[in-house]
mmCIF file of the N, C-alpha and C atoms, coordinates in Angstrom:
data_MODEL
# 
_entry.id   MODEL 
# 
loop_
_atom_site.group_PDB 
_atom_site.id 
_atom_site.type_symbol 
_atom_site.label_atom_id 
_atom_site.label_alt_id 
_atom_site.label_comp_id 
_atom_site.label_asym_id 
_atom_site.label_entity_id 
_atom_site.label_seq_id 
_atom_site.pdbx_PDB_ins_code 
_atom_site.Cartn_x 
_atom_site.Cartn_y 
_atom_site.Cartn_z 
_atom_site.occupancy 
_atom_site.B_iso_or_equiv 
_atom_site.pdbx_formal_charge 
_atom_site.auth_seq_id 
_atom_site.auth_comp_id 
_atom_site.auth_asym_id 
_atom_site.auth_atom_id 
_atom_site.pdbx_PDB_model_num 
ATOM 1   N N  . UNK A 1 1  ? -134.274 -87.144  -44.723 1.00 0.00 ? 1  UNK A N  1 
ATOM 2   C CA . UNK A 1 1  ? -133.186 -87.654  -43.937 1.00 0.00 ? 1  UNK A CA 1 
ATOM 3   C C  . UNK A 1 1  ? -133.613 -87.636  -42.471 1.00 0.00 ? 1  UNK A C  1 
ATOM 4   N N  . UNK A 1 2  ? -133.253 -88.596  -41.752 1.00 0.00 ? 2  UNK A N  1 
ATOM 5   C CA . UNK A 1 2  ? -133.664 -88.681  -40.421 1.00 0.00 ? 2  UNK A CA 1 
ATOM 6   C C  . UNK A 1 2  ? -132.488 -88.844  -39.517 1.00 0.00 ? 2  UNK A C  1 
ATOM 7   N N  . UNK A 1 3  ? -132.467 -87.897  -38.398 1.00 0.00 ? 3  UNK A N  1 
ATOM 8   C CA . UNK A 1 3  ? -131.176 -87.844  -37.412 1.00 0.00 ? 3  UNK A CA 1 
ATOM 9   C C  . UNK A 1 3  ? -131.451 -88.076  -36.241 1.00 0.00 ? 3  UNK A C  1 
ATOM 10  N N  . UNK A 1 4  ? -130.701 -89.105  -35.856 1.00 0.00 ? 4  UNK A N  1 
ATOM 11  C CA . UNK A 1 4  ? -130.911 -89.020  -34.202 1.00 0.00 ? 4  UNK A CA 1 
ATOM 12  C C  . UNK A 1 4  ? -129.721 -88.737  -33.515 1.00 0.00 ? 4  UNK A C  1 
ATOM 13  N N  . UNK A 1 5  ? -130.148 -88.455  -32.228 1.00 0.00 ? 5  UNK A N  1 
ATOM 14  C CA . UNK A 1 5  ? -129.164 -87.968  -31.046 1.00 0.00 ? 5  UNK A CA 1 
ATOM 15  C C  . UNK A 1 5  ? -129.341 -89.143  -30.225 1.00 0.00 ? 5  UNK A C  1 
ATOM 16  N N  . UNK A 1 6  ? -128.232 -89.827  -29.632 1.00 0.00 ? 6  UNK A N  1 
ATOM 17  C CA . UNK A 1 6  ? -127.899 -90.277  -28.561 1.00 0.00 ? 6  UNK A CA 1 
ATOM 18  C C  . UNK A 1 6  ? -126.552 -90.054  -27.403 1.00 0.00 ? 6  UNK A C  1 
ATOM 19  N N  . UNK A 1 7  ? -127.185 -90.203  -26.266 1.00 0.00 ? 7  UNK A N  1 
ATOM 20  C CA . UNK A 1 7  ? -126.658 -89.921  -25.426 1.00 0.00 ? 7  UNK A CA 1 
ATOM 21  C C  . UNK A 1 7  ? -125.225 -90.702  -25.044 1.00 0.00 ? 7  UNK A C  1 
ATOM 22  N N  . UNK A 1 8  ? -125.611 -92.294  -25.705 1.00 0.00 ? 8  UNK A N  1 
ATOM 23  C CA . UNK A 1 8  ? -124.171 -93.136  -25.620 1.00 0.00 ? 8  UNK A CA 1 
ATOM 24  C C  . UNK A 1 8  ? -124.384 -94.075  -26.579 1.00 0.00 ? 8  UNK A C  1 
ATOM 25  N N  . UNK A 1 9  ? -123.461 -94.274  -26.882 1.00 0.00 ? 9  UNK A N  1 
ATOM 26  C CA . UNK A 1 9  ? -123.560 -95.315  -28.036 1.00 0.00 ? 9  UNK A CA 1 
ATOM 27  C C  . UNK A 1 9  ? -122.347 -96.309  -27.420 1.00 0.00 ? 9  UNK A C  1 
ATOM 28  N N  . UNK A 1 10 ? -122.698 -97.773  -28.107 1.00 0.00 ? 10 UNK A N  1 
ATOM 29  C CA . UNK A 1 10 ? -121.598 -98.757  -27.816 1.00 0.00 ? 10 UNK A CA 1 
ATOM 30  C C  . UNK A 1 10 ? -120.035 -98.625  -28.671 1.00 0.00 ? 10 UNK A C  1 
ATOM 31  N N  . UNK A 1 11 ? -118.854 -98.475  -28.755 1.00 0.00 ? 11 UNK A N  1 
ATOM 32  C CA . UNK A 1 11 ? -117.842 -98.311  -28.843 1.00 0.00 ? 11 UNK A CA 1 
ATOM 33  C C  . UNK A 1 11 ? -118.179 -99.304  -30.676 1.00 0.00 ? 11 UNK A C  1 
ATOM 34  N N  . UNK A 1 12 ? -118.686 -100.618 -30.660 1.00 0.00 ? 12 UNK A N  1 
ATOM 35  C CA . UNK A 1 12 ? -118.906 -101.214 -31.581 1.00 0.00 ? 12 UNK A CA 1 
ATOM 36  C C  . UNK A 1 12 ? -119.346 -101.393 -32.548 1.00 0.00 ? 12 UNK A C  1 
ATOM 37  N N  . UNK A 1 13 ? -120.322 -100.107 -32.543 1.00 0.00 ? 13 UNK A N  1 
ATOM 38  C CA . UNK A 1 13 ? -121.429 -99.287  -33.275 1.00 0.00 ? 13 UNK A CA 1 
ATOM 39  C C  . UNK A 1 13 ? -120.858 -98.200  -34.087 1.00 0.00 ? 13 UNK A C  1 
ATOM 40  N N  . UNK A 1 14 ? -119.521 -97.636  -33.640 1.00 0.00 ? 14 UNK A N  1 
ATOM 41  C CA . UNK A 1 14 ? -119.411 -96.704  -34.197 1.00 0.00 ? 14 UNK A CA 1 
ATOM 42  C C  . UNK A 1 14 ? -118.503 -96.672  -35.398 1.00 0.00 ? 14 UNK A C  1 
ATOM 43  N N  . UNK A 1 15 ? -117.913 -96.372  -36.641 1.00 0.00 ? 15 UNK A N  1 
ATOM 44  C CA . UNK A 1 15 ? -117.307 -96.568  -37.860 1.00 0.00 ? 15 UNK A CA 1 
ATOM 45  C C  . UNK A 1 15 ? -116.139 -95.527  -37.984 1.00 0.00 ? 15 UNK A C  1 
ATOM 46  N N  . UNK A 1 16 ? -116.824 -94.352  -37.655 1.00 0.00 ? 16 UNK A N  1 
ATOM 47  C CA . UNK A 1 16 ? -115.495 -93.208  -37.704 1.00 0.00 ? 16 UNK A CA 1 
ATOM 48  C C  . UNK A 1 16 ? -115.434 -92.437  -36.617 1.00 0.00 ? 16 UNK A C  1 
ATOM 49  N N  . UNK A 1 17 ? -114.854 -91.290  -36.497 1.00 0.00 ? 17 UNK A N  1 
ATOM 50  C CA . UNK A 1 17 ? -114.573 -90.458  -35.701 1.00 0.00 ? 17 UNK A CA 1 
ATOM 51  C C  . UNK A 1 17 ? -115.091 -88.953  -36.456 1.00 0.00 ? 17 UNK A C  1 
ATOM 52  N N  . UNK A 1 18 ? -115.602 -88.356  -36.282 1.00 0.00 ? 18 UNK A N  1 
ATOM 53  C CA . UNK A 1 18 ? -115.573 -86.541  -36.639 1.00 0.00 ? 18 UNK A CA 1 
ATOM 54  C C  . UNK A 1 18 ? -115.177 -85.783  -35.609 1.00 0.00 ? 18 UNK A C  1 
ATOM 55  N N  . UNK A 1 19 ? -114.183 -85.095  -35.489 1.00 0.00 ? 19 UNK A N  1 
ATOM 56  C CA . UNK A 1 19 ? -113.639 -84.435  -34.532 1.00 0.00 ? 19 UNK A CA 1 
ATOM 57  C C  . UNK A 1 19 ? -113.853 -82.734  -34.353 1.00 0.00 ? 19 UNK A C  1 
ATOM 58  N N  . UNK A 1 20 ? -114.832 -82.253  -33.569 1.00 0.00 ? 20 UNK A N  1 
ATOM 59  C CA . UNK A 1 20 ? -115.123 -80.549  -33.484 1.00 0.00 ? 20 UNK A CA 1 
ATOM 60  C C  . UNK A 1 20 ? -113.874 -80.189  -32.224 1.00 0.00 ? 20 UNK A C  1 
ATOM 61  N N  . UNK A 1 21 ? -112.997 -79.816  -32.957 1.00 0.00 ? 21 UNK A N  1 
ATOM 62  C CA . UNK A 1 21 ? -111.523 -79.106  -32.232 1.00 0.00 ? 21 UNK A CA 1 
ATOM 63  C C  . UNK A 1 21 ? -111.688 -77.718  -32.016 1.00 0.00 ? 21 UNK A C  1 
ATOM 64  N N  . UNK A 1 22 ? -111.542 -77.490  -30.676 1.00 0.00 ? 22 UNK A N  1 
ATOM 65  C CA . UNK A 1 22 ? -110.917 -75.974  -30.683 1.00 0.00 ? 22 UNK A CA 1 
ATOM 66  C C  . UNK A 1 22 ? -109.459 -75.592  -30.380 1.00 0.00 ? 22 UNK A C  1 
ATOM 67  N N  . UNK A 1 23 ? -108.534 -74.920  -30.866 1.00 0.00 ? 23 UNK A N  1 
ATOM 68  C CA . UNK A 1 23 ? -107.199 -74.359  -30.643 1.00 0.00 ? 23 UNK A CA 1 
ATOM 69  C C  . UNK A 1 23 ? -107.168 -72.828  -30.010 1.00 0.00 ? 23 UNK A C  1 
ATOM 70  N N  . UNK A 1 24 ? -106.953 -72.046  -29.532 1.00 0.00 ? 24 UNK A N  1 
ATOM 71  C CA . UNK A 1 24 ? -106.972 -71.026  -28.983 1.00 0.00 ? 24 UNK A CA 1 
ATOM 72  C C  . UNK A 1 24 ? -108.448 -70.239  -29.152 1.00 0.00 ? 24 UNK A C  1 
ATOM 73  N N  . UNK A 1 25 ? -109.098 -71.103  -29.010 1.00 0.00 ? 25 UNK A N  1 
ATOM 74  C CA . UNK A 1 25 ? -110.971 -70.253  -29.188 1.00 0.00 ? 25 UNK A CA 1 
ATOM 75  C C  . UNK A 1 25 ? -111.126 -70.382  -30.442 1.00 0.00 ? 25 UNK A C  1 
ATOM 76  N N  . UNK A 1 26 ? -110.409 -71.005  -31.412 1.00 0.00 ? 26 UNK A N  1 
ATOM 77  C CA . UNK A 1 26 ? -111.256 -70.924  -32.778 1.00 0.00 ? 26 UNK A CA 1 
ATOM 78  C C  . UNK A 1 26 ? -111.237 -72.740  -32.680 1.00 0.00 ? 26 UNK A C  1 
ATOM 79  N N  . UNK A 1 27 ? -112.371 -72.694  -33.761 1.00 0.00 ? 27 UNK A N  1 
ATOM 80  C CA . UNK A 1 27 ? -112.342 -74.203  -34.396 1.00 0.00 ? 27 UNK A CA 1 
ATOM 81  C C  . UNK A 1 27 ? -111.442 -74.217  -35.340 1.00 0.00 ? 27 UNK A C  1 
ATOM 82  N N  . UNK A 1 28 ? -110.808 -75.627  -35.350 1.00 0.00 ? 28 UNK A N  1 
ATOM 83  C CA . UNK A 1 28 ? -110.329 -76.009  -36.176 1.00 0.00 ? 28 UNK A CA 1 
ATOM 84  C C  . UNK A 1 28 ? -110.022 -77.212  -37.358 1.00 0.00 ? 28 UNK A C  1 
ATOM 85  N N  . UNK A 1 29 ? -110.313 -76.844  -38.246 1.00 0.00 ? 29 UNK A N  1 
ATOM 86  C CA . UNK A 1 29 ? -110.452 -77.198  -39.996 1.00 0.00 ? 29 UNK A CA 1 
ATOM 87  C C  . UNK A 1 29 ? -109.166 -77.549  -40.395 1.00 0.00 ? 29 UNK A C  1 
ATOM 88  N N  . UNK A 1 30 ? -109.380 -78.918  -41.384 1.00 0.00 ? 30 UNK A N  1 
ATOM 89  C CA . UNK A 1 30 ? -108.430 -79.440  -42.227 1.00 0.00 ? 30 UNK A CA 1 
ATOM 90  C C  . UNK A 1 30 ? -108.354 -78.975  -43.796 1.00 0.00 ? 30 UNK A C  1 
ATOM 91  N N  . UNK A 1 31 ? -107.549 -78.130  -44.671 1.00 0.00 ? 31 UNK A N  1 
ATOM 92  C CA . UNK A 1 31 ? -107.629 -78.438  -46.051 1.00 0.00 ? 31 UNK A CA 1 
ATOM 93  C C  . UNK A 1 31 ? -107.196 -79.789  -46.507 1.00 0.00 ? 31 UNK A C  1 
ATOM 94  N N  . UNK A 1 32 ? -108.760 -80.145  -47.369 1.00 0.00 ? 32 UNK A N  1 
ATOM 95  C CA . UNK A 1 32 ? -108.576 -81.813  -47.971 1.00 0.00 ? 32 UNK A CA 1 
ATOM 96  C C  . UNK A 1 32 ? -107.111 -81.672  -49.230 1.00 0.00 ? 32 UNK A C  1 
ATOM 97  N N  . UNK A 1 33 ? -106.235 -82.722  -49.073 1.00 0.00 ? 33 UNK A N  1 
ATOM 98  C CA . UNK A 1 33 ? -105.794 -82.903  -49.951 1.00 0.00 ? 33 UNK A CA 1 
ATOM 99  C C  . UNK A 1 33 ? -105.825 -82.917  -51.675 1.00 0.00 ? 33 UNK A C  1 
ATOM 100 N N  . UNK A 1 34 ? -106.563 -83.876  -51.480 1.00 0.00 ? 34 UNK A N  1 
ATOM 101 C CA . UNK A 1 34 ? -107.469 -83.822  -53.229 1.00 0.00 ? 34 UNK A CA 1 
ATOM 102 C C  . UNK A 1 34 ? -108.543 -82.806  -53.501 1.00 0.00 ? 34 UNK A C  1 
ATOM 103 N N  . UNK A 1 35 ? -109.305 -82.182  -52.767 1.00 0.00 ? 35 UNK A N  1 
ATOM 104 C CA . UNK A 1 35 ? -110.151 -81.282  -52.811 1.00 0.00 ? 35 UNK A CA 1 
ATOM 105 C C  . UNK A 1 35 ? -109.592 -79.806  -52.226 1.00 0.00 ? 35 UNK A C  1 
ATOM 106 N N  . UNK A 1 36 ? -110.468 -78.802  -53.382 1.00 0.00 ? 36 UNK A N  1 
ATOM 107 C CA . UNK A 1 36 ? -110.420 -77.712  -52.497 1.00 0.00 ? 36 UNK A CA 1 
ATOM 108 C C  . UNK A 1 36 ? -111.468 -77.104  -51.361 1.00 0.00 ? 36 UNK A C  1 
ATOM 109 N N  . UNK A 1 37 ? -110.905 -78.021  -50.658 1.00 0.00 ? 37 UNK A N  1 
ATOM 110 C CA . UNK A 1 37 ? -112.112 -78.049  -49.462 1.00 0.00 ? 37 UNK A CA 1 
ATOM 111 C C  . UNK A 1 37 ? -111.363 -77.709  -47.953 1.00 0.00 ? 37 UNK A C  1 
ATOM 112 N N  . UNK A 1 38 ? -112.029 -77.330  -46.898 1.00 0.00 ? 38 UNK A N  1 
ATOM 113 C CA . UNK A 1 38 ? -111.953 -77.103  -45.592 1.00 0.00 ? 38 UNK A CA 1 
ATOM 114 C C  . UNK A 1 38 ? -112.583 -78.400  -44.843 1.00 0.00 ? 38 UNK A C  1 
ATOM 115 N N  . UNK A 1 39 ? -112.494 -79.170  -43.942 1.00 0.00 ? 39 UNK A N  1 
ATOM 116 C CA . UNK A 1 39 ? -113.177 -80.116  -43.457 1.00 0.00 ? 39 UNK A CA 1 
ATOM 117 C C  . UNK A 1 39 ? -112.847 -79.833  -41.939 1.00 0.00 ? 39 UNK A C  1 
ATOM 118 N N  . UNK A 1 40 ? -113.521 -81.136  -41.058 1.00 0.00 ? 40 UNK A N  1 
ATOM 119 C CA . UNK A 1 40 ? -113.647 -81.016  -39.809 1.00 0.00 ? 40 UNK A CA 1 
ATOM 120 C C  . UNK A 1 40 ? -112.111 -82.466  -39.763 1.00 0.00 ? 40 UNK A C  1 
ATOM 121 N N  . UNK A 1 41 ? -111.525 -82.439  -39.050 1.00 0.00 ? 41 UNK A N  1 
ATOM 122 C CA . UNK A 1 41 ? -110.463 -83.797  -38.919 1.00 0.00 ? 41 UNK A CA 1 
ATOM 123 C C  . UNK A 1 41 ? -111.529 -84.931  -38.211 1.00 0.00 ? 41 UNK A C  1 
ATOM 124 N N  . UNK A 1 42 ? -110.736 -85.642  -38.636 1.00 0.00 ? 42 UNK A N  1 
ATOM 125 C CA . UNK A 1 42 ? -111.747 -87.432  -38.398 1.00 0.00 ? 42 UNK A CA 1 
ATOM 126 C C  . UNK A 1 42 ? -111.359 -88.803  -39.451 1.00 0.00 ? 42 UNK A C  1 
ATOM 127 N N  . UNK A 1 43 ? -111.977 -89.674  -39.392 1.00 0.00 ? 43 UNK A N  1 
ATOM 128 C CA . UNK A 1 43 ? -111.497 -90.839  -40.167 1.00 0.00 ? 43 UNK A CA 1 
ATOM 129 C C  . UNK A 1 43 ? -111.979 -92.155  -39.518 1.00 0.00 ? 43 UNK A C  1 
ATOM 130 N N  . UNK A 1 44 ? -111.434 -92.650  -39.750 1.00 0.00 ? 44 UNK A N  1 
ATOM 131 C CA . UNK A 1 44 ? -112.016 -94.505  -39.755 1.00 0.00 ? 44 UNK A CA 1 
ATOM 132 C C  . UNK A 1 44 ? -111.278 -94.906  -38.688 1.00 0.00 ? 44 UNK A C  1 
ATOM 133 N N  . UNK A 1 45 ? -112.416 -95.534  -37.915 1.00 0.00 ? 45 UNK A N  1 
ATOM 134 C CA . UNK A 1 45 ? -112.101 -96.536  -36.617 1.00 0.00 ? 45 UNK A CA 1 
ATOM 135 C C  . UNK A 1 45 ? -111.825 -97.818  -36.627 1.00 0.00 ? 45 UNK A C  1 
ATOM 136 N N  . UNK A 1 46 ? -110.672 -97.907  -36.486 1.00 0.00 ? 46 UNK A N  1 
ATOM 137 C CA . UNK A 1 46 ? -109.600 -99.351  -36.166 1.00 0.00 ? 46 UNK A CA 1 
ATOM 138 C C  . UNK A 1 46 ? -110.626 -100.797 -35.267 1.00 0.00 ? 46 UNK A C  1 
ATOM 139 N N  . UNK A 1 47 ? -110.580 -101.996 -36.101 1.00 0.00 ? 47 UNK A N  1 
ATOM 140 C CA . UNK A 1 47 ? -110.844 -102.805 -35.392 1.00 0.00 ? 47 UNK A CA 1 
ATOM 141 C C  . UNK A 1 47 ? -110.316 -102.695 -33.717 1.00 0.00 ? 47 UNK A C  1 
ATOM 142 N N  . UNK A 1 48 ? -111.176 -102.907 -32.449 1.00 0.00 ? 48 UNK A N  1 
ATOM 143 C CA . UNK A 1 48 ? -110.585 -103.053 -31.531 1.00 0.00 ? 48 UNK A CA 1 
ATOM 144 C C  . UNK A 1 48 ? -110.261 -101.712 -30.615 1.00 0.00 ? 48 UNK A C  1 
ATOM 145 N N  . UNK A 1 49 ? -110.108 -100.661 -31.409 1.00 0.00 ? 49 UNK A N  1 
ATOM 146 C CA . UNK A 1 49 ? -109.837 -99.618  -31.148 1.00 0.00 ? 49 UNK A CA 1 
ATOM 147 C C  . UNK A 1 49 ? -111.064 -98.227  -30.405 1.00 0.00 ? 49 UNK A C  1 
ATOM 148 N N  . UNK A 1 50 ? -110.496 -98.000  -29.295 1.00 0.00 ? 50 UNK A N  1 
ATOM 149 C CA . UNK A 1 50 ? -111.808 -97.460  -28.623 1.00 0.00 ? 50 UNK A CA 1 
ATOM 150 C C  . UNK A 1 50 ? -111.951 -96.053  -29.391 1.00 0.00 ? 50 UNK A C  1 
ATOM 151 N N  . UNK A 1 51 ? -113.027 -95.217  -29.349 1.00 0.00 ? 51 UNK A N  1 
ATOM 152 C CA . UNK A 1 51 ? -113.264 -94.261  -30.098 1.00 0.00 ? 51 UNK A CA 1 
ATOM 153 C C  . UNK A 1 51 ? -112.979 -93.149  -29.928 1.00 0.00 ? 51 UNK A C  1 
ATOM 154 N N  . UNK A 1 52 ? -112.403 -92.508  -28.799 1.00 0.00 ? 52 UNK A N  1 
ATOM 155 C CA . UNK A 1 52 ? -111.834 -91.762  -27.836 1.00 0.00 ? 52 UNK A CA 1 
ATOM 156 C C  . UNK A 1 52 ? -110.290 -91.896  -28.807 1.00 0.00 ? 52 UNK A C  1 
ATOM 157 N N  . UNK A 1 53 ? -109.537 -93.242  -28.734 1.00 0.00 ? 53 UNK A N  1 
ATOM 158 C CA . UNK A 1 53 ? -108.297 -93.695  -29.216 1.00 0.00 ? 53 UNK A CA 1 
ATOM 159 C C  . UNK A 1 53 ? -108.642 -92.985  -30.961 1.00 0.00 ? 53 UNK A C  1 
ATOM 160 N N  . UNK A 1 54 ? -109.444 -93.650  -31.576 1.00 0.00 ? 54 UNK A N  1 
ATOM 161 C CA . UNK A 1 54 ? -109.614 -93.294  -32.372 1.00 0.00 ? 54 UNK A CA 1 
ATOM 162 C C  . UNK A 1 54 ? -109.706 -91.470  -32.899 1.00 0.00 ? 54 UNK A C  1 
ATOM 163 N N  . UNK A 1 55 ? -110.456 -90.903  -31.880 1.00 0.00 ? 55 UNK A N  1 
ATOM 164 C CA . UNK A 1 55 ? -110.256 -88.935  -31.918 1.00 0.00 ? 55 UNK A CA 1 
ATOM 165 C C  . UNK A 1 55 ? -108.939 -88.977  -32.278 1.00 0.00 ? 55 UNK A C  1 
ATOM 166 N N  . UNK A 1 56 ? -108.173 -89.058  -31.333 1.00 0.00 ? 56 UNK A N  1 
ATOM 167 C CA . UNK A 1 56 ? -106.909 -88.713  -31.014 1.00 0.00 ? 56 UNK A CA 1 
ATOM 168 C C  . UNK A 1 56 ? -106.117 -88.552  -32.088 1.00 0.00 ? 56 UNK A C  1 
ATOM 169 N N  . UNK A 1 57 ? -106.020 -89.953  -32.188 1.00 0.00 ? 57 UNK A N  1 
ATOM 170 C CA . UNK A 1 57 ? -104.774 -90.724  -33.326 1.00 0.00 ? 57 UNK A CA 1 
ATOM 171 C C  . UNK A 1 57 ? -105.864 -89.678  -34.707 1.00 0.00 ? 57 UNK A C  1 
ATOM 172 N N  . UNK A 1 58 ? -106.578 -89.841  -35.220 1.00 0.00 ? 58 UNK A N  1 
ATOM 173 C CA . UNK A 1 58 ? -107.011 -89.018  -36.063 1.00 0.00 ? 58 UNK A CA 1 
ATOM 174 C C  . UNK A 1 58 ? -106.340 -87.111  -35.712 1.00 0.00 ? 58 UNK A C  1 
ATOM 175 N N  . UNK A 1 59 ? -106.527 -86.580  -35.184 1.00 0.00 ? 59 UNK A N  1 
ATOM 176 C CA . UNK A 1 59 ? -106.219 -85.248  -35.089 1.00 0.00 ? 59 UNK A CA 1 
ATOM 177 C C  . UNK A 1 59 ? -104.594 -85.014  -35.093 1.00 0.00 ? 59 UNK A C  1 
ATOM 178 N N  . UNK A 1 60 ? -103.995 -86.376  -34.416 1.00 0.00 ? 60 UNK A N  1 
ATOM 179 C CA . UNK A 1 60 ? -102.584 -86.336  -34.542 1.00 0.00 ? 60 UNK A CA 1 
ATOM 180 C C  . UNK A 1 60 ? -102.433 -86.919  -35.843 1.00 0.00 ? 60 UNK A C  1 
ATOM 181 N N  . UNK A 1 61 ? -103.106 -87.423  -36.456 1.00 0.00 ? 61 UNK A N  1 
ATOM 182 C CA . UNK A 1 61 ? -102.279 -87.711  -38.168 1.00 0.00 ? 61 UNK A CA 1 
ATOM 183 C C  . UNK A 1 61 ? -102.761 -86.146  -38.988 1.00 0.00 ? 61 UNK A C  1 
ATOM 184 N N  . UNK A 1 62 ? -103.734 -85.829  -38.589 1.00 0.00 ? 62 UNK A N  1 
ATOM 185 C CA . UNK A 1 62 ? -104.095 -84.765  -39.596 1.00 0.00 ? 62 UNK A CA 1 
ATOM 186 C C  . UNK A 1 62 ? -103.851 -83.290  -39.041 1.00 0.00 ? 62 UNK A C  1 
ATOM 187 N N  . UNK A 1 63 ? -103.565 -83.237  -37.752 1.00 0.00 ? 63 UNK A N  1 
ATOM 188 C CA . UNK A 1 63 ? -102.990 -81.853  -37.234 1.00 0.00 ? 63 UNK A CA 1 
ATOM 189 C C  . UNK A 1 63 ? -101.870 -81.541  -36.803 1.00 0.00 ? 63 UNK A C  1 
ATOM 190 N N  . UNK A 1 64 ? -101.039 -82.896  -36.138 1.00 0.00 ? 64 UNK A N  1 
ATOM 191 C CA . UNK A 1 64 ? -100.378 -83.146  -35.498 1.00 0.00 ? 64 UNK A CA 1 
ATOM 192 C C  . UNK A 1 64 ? -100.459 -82.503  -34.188 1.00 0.00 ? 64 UNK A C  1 
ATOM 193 N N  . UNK A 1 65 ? -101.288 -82.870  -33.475 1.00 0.00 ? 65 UNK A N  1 
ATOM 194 C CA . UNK A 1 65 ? -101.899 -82.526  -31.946 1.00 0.00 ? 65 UNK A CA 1 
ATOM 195 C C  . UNK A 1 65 ? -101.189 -83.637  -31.076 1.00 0.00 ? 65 UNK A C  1 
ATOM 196 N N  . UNK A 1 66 ? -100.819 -83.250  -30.464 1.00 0.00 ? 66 UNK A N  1 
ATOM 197 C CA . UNK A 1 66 ? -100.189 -84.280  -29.437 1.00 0.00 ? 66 UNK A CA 1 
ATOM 198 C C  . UNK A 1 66 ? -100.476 -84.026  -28.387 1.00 0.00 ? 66 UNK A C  1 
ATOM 199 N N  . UNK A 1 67 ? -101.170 -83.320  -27.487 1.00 0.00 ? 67 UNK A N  1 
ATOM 200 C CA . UNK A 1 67 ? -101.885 -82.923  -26.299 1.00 0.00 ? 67 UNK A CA 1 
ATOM 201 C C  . UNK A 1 67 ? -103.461 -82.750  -26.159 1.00 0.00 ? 67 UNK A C  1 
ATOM 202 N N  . UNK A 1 68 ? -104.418 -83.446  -25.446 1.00 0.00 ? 68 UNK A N  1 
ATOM 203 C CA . UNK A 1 68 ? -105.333 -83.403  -25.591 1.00 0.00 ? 68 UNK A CA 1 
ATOM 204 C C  . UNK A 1 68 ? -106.037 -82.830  -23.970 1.00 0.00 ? 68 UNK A C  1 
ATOM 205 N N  . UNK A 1 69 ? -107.034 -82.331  -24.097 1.00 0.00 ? 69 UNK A N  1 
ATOM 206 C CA . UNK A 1 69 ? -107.629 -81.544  -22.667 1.00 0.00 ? 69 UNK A CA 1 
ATOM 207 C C  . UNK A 1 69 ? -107.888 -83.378  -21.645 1.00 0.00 ? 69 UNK A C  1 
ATOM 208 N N  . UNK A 1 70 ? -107.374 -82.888  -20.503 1.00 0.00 ? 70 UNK A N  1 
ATOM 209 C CA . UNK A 1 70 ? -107.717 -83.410  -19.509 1.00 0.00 ? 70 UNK A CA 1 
ATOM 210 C C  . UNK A 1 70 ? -106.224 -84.201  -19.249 1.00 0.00 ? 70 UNK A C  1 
ATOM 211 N N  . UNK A 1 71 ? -105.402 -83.475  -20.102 1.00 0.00 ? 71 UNK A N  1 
ATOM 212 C CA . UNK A 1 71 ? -103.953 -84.098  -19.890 1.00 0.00 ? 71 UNK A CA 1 
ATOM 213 C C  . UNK A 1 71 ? -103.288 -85.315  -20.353 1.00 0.00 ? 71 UNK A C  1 
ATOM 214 N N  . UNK A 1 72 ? -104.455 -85.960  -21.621 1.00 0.00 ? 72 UNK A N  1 
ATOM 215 C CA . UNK A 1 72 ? -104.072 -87.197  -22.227 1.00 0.00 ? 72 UNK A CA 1 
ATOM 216 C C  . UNK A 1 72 ? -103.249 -87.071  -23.656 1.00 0.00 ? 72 UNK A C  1 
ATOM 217 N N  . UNK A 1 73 ? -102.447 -87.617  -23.799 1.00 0.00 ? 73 UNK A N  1 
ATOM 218 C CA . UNK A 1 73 ? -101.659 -87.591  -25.078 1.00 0.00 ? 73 UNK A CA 1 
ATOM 219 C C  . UNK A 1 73 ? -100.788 -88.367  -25.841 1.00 0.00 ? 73 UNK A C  1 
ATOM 220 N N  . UNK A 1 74 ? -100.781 -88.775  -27.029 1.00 0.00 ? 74 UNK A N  1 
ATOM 221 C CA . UNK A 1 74 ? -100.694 -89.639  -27.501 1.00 0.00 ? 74 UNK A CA 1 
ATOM 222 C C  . UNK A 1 74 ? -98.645  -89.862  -27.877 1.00 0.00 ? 74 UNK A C  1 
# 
């Protein structure tokens, strides 16, 4: 398997979102519905939709976060 790192990518390029959340100093994990699993929150990026937009609206369907650092919120 081969991984790369980049520094920026085009908004158009990208397919989903994976979201590494912290809440009071811990990370925070989704239990999957159908699985007995722990996951990271994230999901599929909306035609049109910037990827930033995309974090968001993802953590607010699956955490219900409505405040995000730097004072933005959905």
């Amino acid at each position: 398997m081969k991984v790369n790192f980049y520094e920026q990518v085009d908004d158009e390029r990208i397919r989903f979102a994976v979201i590494i959340a912290r809440h009071n100093g811990k990370r925070v994990f989704c239990k999957h519905r159908e699985r007995d699993t722990y996951e990271l929150p994230g999901g599929h990026w909306e035609p049109g939709e910037q990827i930033l937009d995309t974090a968001k609206r993802e953590l607010q369907e699956e955490m219900g976060a409505i405040e995000f650092p730097g004072g933005s919120s959905q």
